[in-house]
C-alpha positions as CSV (number, residue, x, y, z in Angstrom):
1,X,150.4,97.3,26.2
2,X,150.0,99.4,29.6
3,X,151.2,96.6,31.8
4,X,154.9,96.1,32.2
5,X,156.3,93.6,30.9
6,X,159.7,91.9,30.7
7,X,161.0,90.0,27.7
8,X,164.6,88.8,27.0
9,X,164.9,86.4,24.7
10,X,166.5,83.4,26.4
11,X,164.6,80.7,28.2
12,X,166.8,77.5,29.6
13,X,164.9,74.5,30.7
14,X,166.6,71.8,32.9
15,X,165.5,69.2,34.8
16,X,166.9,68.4,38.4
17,X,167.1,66.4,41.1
18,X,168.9,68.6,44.1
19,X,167.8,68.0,47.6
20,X,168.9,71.7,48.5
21,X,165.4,73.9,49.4
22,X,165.0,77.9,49.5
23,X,165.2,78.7,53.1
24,X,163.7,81.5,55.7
25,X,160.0,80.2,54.6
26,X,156.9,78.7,56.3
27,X,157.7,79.3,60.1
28,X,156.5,75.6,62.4
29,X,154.7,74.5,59.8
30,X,153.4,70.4,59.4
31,X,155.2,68.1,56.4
32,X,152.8,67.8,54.2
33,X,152.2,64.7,52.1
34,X,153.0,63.0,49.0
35,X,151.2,64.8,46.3
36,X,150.1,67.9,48.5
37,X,150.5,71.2,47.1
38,X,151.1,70.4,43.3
39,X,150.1,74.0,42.3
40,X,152.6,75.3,44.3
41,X,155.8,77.0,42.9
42,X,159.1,78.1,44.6
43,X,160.6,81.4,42.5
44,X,163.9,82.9,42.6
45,X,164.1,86.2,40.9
46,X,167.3,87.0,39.7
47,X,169.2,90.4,38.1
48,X,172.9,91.4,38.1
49,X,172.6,92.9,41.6
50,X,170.5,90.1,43.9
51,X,168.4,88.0,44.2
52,X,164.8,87.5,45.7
53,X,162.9,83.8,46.8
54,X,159.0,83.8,46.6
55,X,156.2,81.3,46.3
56,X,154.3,81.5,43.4
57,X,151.0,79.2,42.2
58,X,150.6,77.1,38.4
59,X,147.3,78.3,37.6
60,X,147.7,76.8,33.9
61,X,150.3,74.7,31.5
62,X,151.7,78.4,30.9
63,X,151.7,80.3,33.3
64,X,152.7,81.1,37.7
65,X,150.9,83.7,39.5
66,X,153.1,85.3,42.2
67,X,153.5,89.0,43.9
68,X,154.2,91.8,42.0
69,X,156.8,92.7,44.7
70,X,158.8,89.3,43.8
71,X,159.2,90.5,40.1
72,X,159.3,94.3,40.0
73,X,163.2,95.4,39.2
74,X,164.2,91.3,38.1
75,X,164.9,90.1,34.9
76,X,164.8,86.3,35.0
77,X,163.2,83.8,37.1
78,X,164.0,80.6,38.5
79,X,161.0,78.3,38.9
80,X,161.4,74.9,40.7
81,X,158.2,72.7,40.8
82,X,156.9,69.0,41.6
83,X,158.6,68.8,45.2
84,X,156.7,67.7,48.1
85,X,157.6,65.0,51.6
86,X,158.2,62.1,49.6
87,X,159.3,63.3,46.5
88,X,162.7,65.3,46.0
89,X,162.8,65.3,42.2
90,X,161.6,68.5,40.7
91,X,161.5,70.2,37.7
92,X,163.3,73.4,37.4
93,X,162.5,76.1,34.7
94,X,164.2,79.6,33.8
95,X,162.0,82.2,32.3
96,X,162.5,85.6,31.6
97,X,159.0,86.7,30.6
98,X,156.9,88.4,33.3
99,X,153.9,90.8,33.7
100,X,153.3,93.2,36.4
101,X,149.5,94.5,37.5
102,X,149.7,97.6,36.2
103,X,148.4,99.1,39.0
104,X,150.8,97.7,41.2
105,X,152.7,100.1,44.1
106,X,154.0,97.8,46.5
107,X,152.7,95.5,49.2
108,X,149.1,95.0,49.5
109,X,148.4,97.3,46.8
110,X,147.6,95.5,43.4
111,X,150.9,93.5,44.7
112,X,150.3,90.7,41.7
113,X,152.2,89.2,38.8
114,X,153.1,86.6,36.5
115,X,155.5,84.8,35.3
116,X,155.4,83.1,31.5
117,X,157.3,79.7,31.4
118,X,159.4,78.6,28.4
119,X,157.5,75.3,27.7
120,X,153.8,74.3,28.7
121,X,153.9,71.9,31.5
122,X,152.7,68.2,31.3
123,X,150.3,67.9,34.1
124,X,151.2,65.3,36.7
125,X,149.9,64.0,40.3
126,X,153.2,66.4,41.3
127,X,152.6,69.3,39.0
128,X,149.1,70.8,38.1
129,X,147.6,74.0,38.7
130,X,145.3,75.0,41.6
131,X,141.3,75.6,41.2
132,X,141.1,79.5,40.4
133,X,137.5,81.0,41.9
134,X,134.8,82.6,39.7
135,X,133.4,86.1,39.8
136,X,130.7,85.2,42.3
137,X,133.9,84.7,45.0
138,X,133.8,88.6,44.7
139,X,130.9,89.1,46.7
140,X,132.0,86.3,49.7
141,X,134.5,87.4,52.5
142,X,135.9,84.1,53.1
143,X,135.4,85.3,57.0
144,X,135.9,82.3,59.3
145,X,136.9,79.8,56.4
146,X,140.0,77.2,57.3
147,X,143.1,78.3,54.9
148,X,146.0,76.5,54.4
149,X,149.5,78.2,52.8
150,X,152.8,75.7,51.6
151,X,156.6,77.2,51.8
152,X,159.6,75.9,52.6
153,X,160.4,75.4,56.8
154,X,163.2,77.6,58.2
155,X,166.8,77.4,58.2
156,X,166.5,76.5,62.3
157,X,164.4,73.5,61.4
158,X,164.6,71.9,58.2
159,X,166.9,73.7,55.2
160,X,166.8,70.6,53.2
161,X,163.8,69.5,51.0
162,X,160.1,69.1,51.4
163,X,157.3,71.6,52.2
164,X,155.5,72.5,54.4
165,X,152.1,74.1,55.4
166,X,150.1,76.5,57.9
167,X,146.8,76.2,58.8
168,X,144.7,79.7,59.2
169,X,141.6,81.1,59.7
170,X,140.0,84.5,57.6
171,X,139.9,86.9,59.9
172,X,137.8,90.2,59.2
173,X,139.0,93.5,58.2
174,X,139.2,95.8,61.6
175,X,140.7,92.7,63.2
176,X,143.7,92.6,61.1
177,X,143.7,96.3,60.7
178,X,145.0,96.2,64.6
179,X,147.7,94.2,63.4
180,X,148.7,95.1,60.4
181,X,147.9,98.5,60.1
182,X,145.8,100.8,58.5
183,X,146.9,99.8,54.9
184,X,144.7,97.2,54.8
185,X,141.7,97.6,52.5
186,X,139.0,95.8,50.7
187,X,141.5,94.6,48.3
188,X,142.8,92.2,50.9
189,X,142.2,89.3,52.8
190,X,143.9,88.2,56.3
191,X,144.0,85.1,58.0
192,X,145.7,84.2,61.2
193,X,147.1,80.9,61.9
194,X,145.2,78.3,63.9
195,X,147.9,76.1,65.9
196,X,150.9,77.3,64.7
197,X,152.9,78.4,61.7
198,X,153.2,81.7,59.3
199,X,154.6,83.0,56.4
200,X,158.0,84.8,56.1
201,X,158.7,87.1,53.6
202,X,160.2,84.1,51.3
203,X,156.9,82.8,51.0
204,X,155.1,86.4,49.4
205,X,153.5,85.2,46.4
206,X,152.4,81.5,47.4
207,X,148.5,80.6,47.3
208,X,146.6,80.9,49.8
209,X,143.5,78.2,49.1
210,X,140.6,76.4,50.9
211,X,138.7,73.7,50.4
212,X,135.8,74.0,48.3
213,X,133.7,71.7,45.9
214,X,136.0,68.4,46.8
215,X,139.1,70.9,45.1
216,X,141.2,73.1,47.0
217,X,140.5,76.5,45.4
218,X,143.0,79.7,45.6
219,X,141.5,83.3,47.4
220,X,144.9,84.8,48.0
221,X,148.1,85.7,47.1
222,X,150.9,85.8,49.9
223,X,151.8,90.1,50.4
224,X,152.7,90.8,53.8
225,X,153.2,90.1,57.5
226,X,155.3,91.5,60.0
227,X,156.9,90.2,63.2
228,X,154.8,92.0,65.7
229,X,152.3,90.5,64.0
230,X,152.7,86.7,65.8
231,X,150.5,84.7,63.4
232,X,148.5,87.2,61.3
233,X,149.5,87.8,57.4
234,X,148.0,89.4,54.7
235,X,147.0,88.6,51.1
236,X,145.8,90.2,47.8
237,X,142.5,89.3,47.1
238,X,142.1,86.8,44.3
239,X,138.5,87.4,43.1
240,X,138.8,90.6,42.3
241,X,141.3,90.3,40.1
242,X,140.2,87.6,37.4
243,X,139.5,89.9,34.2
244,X,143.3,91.1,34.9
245,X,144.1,87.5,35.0
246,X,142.4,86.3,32.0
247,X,143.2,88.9,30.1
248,X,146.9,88.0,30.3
249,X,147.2,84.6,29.9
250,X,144.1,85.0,27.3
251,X,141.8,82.3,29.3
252,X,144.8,79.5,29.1
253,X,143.9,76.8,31.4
């Protein structure tokens, strides 16, 4: 197979009900509440060297789409699911399966992946995957539509539990361009937040979604914002890669 893709042989699953949260995420974002953000996955890529904390999306019982960047040079995964306000009990999985885009070459360029888990996941109010788009998403810019992203809050503010959420707005291409630079490209999409909150780099790989068809349906994948910035980021956009998608997790919903 041309993509890459890591396989050891152990997979651990435990379940666990720690307060303690990944921190340096979601910068003044809003607590979100009960049952908000099930899709949403907090990853911890691990090798013998260091370690890496990214957001990641269940887009089926199988599988967590994240950022390529938060898998390339890692060889296991740590996967915590299911927390939210209310609700500090989570599910925590180990994998050591994962597939880069074989296209990949750092941020905002083909910067996706995904992570296999060890066991299929029963489906709860707290844990189920987000509404993926179709191939008529490719042809829509999303300019103007209200975006939220989850993460956790930063160490100044809260370092202990729940999510939290930004609200943005799609911007369009030569406006984020000034911001972020010419390595922007059709490939991307960029929002800016509305009130207040961004993402950090600990939140690179988390969903961005709106609200479509009564569902709250995923467009982007977190890649890249930079302080200068204020509140712009950047993601990969999701559309355009579905036969990619499919193709790996052979249509598993």
């Amino acid at each position: 197979m041309a993509f890459a893709i890591v396989f050891l042989v152990f997979a651990l699953t435990v379940i666990s009900t720690s307060k303690a949260g990944p921190a340096g995420r979601i910068i003044n974002g809003n607590t979100i509440d009960e049952n908000d953000f099930p899709w949403h996955a907090s990853i911890e890529a691990i090798d013998s060297n260091e370690t890496k904390e990214c957001g990641g999306t269940i887009i089926s019982s199988e599988w967590i789409l994240t950022a390529g960047q938060c898998v390339k040079g890692f060889d296991s995964f740590k996967i915590i699911l299911g927390r939210n306000e209310s609700n500090y009990s989570q599910l925590t999985l180990y994998s050591n399966v994962s597939v880069l885009h074989p296209d990949y070459s750092g941020p905002l360029s083909n910067d996706l992946a995904l992570i296999k888990l060890p066991i299929p996941l029963e489906f709860s109010d707290q844990i189920k995957p987000v509404k993926l788009p179709n191939k008529s998403h490719q042809l829509i810019t999303f300019v103007g539509c209200k975006s939220r992203i989850a993460g956790w809050e930063t160490p100044s503010l809260a370092n202990d539990g729940p999510l939290y959420f930004a609200e943005l707005s799609v911007i369009e291409k030569s406006k984020c361009i000034q911001y972020l630079g010419s390595q922007i490209t059709d490939k991307n999409i960029c929002a800016e937040a509305l009130k207040k909150g961004n993402i950090t780099p600990g939140d690179y790989g988390a969903a961005l979604v709106i609200f479509e068809d009564a569902a709250w349906m995923q467009i982007g994948v977190a890649s890249f914002t930079q302080p200068a910035s204020g509140t712009m980021s950047a993601y990969m956009r999701l559309p355009l890669y579905l036969d990619w998608i499919n193709q790996e997790t052979q249509g598993t919903q």
